[in-house]
C-alpha positions as a Python dict, from the first residue, in 0.01 Angstrom:
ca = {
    (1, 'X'): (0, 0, 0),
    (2, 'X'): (-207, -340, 112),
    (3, 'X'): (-230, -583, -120),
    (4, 'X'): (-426, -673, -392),
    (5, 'X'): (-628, -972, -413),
    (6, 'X'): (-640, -1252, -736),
    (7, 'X'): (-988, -971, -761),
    (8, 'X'): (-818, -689, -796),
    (9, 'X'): (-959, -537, -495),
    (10, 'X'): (-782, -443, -197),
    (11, 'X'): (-792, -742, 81),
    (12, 'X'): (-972, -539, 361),
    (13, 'X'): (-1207, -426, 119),
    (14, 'X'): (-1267, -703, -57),
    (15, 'X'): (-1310, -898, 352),
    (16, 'X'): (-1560, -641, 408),
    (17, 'X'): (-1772, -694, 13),
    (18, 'X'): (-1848, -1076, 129),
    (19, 'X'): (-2076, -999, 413),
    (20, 'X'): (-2216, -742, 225),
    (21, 'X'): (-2493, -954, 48),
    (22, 'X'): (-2466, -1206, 319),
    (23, 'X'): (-2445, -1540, 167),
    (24, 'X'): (-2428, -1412, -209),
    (25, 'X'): (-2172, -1192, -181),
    (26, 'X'): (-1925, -1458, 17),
    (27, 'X'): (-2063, -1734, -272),
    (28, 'X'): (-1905, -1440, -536),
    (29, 'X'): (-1584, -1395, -380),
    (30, 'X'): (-1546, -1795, -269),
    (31, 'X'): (-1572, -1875, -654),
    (32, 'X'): (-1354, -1593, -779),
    (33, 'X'): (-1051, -1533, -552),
    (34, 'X'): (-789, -1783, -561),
    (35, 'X'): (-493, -1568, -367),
    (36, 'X'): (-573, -1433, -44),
    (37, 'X'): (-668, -1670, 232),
    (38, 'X'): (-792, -1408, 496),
    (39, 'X'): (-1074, -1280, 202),
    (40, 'X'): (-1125, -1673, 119),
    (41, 'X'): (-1185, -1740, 490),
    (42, 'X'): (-1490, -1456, 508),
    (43, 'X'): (-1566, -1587, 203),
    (44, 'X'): (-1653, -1902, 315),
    (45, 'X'): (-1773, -1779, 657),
    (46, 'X'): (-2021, -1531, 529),
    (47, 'X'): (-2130, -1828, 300),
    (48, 'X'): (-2195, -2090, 603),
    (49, 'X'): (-2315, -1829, 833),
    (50, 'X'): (-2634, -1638, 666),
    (51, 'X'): (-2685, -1926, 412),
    (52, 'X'): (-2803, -2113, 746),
    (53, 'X'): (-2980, -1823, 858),
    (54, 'X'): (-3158, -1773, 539),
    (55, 'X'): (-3208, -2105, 519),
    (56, 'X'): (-3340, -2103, 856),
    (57, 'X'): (-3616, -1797, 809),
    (58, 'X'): (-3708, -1975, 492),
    (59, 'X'): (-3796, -2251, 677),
    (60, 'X'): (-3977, -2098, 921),
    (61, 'X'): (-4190, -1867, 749),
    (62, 'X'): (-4306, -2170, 581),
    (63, 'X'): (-4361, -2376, 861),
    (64, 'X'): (-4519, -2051, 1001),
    (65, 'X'): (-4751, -2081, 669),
    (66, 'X'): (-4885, -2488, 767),
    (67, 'X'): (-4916, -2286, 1136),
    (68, 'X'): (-5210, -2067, 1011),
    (69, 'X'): (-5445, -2384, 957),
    (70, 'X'): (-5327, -2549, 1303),
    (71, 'X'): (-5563, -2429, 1631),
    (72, 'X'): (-5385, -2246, 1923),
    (73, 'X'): (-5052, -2021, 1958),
    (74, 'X'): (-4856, -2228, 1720),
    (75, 'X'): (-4841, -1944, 1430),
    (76, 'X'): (-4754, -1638, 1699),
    (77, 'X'): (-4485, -1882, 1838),
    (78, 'X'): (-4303, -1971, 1492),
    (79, 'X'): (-4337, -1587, 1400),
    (80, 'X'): (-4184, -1503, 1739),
    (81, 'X'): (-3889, -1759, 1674),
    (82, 'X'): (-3884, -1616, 1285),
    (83, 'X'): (-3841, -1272, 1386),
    (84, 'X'): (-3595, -1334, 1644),
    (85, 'X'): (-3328, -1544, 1405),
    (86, 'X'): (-3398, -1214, 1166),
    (87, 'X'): (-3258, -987, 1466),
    (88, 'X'): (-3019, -1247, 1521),
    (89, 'X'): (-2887, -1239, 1147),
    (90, 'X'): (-2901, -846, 1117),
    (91, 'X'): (-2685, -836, 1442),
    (92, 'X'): (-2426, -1033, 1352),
    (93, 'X'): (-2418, -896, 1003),
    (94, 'X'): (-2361, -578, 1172),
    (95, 'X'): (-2126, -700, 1349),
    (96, 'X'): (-1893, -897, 1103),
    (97, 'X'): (-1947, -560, 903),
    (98, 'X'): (-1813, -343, 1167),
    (99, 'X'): (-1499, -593, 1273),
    (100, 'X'): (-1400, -662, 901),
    (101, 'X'): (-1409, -302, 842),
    (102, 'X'): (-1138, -266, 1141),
    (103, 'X'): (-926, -540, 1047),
    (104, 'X'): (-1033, -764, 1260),
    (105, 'X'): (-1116, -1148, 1215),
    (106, 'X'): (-1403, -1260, 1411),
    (107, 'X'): (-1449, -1606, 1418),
    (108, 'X'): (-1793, -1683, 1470),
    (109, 'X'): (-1841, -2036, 1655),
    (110, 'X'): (-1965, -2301, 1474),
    (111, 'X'): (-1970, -2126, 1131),
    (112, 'X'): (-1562, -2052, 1127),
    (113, 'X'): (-1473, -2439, 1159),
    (114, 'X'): (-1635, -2489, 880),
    (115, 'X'): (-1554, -2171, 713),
    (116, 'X'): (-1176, -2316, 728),
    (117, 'X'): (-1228, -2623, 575),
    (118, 'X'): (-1462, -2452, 234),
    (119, 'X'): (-1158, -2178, 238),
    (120, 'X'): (-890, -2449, 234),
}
């Protein structure tokens, strides 16, 4: 039997719940577990990952908005670049679905460093 986190839930599981909902689903599980350090970790990961990338299409689809009233390729350009940090995001959320589900810790560059320091 694996253990049980300060949650309740099962630690794989519960890795696997905070990419779920991308950023709000690692924000839940950040605030509420207090035990486990590997679920913490995703936690925090999930949290600094697609809370960048969100905040990153948000961003650009409002740039992308200013871009309509500006002459020339600029809106096709910043829709390009919107659509491709979607793909990005869907990808990797895939991905860190996928690996958690296995057991495995993928430590995404960038976002994991600071993932480690928010997890404690």
């Amino acid at each position: 039997m694996s253990d049980r986190t300060s949650t309740g839930i099962e630690a794989p599981l519960a890795s696997v719940l905070c990419y779920a909902g991308w950023w709000l689903t690692g924000l839940v599980f950040l605030v509420v577990e207090r035990k486990d350090k590997d679920v913490r970790f995703h936690a925090a990961q999930s949290v600094v990952l697609f809370g960048a990338l969100s905040a990153a299409m948000i961003a650009l689809g409002s740039v992308s908005v200013v871009a309509l009233l500006l002459p020339g390729p600029a809106f096709r350009l910043l829709q390009a670049t919107s659509n491709l940090v979607w793909l990005v995001a869907v990808l990797l959320w895939i991905a860190l679905l996928v690996r958690t589900f296995r057991g495995e810790t993928w430590r995404v560059p960038l976002a994991s460093g600071v993932a480690d320091r928010i997890a404690g």
